[in-house]
Each structure stands twice: as C-alpha cells, then as structure tokens.
N, C-alpha and C positions, 0 to 999 in steps of 0.2 A: 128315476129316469131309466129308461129300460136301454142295456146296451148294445149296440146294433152289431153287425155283421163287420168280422175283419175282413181284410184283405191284403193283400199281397203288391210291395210297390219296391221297386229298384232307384236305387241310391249310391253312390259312389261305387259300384262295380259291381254289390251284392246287393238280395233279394232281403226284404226285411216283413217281416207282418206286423202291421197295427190293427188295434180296435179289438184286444183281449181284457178279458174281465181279471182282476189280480185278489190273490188271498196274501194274504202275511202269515208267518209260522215262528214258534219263538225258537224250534230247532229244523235242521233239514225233514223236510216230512220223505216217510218212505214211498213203494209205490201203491202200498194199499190207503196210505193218503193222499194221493194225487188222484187214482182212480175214481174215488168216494170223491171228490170233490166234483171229478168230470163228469161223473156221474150227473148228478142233481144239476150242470153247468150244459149237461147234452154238449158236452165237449170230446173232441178223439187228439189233439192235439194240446199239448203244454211246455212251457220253456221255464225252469227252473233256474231262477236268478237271486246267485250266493254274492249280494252286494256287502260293501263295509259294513254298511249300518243296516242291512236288514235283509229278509229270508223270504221271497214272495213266489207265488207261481202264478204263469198268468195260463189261461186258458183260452181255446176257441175251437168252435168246432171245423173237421178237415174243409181244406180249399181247393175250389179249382182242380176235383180228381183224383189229385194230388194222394197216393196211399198209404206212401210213406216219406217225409220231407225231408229231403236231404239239401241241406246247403242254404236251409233260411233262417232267419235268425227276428228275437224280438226288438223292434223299433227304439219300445219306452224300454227294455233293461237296459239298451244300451247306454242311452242320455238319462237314464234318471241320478244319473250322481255327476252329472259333467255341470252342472250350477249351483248355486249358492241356493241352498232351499227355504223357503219354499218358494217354487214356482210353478207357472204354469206357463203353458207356450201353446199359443196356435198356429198352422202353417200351411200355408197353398199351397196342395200339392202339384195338382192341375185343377182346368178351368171345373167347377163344379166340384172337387173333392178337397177337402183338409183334415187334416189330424190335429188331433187337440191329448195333451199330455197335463196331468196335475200332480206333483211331488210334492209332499212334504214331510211330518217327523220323520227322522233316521233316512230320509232320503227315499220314503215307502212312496209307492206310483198309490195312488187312490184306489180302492175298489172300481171304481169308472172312470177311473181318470187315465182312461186309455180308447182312444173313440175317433172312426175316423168316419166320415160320410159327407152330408153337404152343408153348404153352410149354416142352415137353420140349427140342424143337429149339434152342429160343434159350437155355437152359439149359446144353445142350451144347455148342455154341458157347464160350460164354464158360470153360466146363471145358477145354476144349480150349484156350484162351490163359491159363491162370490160370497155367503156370509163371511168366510174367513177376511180377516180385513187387513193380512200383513201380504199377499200375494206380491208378487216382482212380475210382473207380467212382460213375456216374451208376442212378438205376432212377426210375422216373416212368410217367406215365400221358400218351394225349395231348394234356391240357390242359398238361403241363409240355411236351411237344417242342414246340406251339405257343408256348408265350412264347419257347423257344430261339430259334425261328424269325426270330419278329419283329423279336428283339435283332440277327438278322443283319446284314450290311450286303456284300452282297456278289449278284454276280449268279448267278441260278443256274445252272447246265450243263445243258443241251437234252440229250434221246435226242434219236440222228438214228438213220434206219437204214442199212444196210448196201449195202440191194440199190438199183441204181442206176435211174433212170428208173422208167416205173412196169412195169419187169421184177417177175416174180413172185417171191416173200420165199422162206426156207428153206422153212417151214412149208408154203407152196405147192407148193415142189418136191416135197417129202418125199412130199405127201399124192399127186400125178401120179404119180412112180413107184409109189409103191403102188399105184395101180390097175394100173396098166401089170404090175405082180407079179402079179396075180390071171390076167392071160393068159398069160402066160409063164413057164411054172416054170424055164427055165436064167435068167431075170431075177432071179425068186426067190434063186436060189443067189446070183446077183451080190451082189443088194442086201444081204443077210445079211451077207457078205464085208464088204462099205462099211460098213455100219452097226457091225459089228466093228473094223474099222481105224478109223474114227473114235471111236469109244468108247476105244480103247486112245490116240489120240491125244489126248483127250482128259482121258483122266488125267494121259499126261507133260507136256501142258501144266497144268497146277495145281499137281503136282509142282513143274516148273519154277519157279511163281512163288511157291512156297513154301519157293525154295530161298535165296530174298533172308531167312529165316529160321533158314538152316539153323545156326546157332550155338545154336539153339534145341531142335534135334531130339534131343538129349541125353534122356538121364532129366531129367525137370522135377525144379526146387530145389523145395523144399518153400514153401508160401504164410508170407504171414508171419503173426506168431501176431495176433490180434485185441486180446489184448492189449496190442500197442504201438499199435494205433490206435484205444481207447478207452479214455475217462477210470475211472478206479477208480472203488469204489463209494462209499470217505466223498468224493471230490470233485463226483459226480452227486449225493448227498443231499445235500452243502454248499449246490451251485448251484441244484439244486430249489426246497429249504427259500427259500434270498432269495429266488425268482423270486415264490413265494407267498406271502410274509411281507406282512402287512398285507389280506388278502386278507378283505371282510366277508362276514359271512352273506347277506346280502342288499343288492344296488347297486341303485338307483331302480324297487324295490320287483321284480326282476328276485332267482330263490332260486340260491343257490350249491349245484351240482350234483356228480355227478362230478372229480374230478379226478385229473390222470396226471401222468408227464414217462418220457424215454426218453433217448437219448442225446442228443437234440436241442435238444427243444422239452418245457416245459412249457402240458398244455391244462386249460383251465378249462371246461367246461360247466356254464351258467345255464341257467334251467327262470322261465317268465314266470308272475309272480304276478298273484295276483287284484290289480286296477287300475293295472297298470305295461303298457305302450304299446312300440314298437317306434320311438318319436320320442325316448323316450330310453332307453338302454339300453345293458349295459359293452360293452366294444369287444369285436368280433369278427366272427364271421360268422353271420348267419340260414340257420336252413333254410327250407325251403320252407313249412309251417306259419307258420311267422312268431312261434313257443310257443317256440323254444332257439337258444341262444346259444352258440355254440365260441370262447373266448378262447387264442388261441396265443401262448404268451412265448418268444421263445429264451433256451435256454440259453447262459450265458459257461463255456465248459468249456475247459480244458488237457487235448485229447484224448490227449496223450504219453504212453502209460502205460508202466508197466513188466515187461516177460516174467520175471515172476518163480514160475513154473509150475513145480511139483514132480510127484513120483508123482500118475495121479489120486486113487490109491485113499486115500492119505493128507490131500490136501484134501479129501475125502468125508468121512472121518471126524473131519478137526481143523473142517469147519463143522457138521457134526453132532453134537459136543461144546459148539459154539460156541453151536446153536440150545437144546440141552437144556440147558444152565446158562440162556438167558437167558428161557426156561417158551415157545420160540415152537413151531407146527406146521411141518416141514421135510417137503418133497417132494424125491425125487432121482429121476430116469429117466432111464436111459441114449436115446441115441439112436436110431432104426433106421435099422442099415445098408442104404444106396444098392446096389441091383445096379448092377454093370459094365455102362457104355454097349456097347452092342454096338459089334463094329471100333474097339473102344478100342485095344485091344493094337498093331492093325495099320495105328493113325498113325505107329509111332514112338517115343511117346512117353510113355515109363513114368511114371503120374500119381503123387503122391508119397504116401505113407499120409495121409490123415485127422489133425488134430488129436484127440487121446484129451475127451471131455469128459461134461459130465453137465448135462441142464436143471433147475435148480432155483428152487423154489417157495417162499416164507415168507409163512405167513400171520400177521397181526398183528393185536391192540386198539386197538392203541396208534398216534402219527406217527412215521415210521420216521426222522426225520431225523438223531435223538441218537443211532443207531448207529452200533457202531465195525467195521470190517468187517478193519480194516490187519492184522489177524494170522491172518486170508486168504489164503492164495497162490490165484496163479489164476484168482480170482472177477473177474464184470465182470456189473454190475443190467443188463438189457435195458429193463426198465420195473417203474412201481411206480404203483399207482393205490388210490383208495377204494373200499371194497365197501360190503356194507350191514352187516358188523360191526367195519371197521376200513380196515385197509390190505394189500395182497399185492403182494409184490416178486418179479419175476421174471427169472431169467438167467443164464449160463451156468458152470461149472466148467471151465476148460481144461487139463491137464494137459501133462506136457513129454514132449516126443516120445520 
C-alpha cells in the first residue's frame, strides 16, 4: 500500500505532521543514515524519535513551502507509547480527513502505519494490518486524540530538515532542474532516467523496511470472530435492564426521552419540561439549546463471549422460528459485498475470506429485557433503543467460517 502525502494539523496549541513513512534502527543512525534513507524516501524532512523501546525515523517530504520547520513536531512519536500495545487507532480529524496510527513490538509505529487522508485511504490501511489478530483497536474524533494528547507526558520529536545551511531543500532542486529540462531535451532524457531510478529506489526501500514484517507476508490468519470480543445478547439485556432500572418518568420536572444502550454505554435523553431550569437537572450533558439532556451510564459487561457460530443459513432460520413463535417483526439482509482494494493482490498478502453474516432487526411492543436469546448461535445486539411504538434491537448473525 503506497503512502500518501503528510500534512500538517493543529492540536492543543501546537502544529503536529502526520502521514510519515518510519524505519527502525537497532542504534541511533547518524546523518549520513538519515540522509540515505531520504534519499530513496524523496524525503527533505525527518523526526528522529529515541522512544523506551525503540529507535525509528520517520520521513516526509517538505510541506507547505515550509524551508526549514521550526516548531512542528511528529504526531505518531508522540502517542506511540502513550498505550498499551499493540494498537491501532483512527481519528476524524475533520469532515473528509483522518489519521490512522499502528504500533506494535517495542512500541515501533509500522513502516505505514502512519497515514492520514480520507476515509477510503485510512480504511485501507488498517485492512492491510488486520491479519495481526491481537489489535486493541482505538476510532474517535479529535476531541478524543486531544484528551490523548494531554494525558501525555513526554517530549515531543521536532521535524528538522535535511538540507543543510540555508542550501536549497529537495523540492527546490526538483523544481531548478525542471526548468533547466525545458532547455535541454538530452537533460530531459537524463532527468526521466533519475526520477525512474529513484522511484525504483524507492520502492526497495519500503520493501526493505517492511521486511522487519516479513513473518507476516503469508496469506493473513483470518481476524478473530467478533464474537469472542463481545458480550452475548441476554448478558447486554442483563446489564442494560440494571443500568436503567429505577429510571422516572420524569427527574426535576426534566421528561424521560429516548433511550438506548450498545455494547458500551447505556444513553438516556431528557426533553426539558414546561418550568424545569438547566440549575437543576439529571446528570449529563446539554446541548446547545439548553432544551435536552444525554445521560451516559456505562455498561458492566463480561465482554468474553463465546464463538459458538454454526452454518449461517441455519442460525437464520433457528431465529426466524425463534421470532415467529414469540409474534415479533424480524428483518434479515445480507451484507453488500466490498470490491477489492485495488493492488490488493500485489501486497503479498492474501486477505482472509469475510466472516459469513446477516444484519438483523427486531422490532418490538413490548421491553426487550425478559428475552432469551441463549438458543442463538452466533447472535451479538449491536444496539437496542425506544421508538415511538415500543422498542428495536439491532445486530449481527455471524456464521462459521
């Protein structure tokens, strides 16, 4: 997967760049190895990050004019040791752009697991590391990378560039021979020639540092099923049902609205009554209005489940027996299949079939809590919330490979 262009984004006061390409080094390298590296990277800029567990430089080439960087710093050194690794995290930065981060042994960022662009891109990404199959997966917006941030406590890593004195940067050079091509067509021929040998050079280098992977380059294992890392569905209705139990129609004159839970969190939304104030009012958060209220409870879940996943087509039909004995409306729809990423084939690495499954839908009168779901294989509630004739649960059939 080829890695896209960094950029430059503001974060709790200071300037940060994502979306550099990372080596590992088993000592500090000097600058005739950073340079050889920029080289074949057509990089002018690098940030050399002396973490606990490990020695990496990332590269990119200069931003935004920019000729010499003062005052920016890299994104992933600074969080690649602020979790429990390994991990991966993606993050909205704004409407159309995210960053996507992947850490693991010794707390090393990936050779590409530093990538920010649009969603498709960061998508892929993280496809393209999904054979590992212990991942802790992070997704947030950048109101969450900010609080990450602040939890930090560590200094951050400075770009510096490359080019030395105030000699002229890659991007300088690049753009001077190309004029100089416009007068000289055997220059022409040359530069072609260069910009070929560096392209080519450029690939064995990434190759290269993707060979500190190569245990990996295998057909990928298959991901692990979702059902061992989500709670069943009578233990989510268990935990739901407490979080809400006791719950009044109405708290200091504030009306009981909406209500959900997911695998998370239980939310409550309040709706402000005729003579109830914003001075008192049940816990949560306002919106802007200053009219509703979002009460979040977490859930106490034993998210352990168990891959007890049969044929699909026979869990389809033993909960579709299950819905019509107990008089409920049952929705089943398959999924639609993802086209193949382009130059999937030609990582490597053969991606493992799809889990078989089905999204389904139960709409109800009645509170879903008294349900027995346990002579279910394969089910797992995504969410279950109030409508305005009752209640609807929704979420997945997973079937065995």
């Amino acid at each position: 997967m080829a890695q896209g262009t960094a950029q430059i984004i503001t974060l709790n006061g200071r300037q940060w760049v994502a979306g550099m390409s990372w080596a590992s080094f088993e000592d500090l390298p000097d600058k005739e190895e950073l340079q050889e590296d920029a080289n074949r990277l057509h990089a002018d800029w690098y940030a050399l990050r002396e973490g606990e567990h490990a020695i990496q430089a990332g590269f990119c080439e200069q931003l935004e004019r920019i000729k010499h960087p003062r005052k920016l710093y890299s994104l992933a050194a600074m969080l690649a040791d602020s979790r429990e690794q390994p991990w991966l995290g993606i993050f909205k930065i704004s409407p159309g752009l995210w960053w996507y981060i992947a850490v693991r042994d010794h707390h090393a960022i990936l050779p590409d697991g530093d990538v920010i662009g649009g969603e498709e891109e960061i998508h892929a990404a993280r496809d393209h590391h999904s054979g590992y199959t212990d991942w802790k997966y992070i997704e947030g917006d950048i109101e969450m990378l900010s609080e990450f941030m602040a939890k930090v406590d560590e200094k951050p890593t400075p770009i510096k560039s490359l080019a030395g004195g105030n000699g002229p940067t890659r991007v300088q050079i690049a753009a001077g021979v190309a004029a100089g091509v416009l007068i000289a067509g055997a220059g022409a021929l040359w530069w072609q020639h260069k910009i070929a040998v560096e392209e080519r050079e450029r690939a064995e280098a990434m190759e290269r540092m993707r060979a500190q992977l190569a245990t990996h380059k295998a057909p990928l294992p298959p991901q692990p099923s979702p059902l061992l890392t989500t709670a069943a569905p009578n233990v989510l209705l268990n935990a739901c049902g407490k979080a809400l139990r006791g719950l009044e129609l109405s708290r200091y004159g504030w009306i009981l609205g909406n209500i959900e839970c997911d695998q998370h969190t239980a939310t409550v939304h309040w709706d402000r009554g005729e003579g109830a104030t914003v001075a008192h009012k049940p816990e949560g958060v306002l919106d802007p209005t200053g009219n509703k209220d979002t009460q979040s409870i977490p859930l106490d879940l034993d998210v352990k489940g168990e891959d007890d996943a049969i044929a699909l087509e026979k869990e389809e039909l033993a909960l579709r027996a299950w819905a019509q004995a107990a008089n409920l409306t049952l929705t089943l729809t398959a999924p639609e299949k993802k086209p193949e990423l382009p130059g999937a084939q030609a990582q490597g690495n053969a991606m493992p079939p799809p889990i078989p499954q089905t999204t389904v839908k139960l709409d109800l009168t009645f509170a879903p809590f008294t349900l027995d779901f346990s002579g279910i294989r394969g089910f797992r509630i995504n969410n279950l919330q109030t409508t305005t004739t009752g209640w609807t649960i929704q979420g997945v059939l997973y079937g065995s490979r």
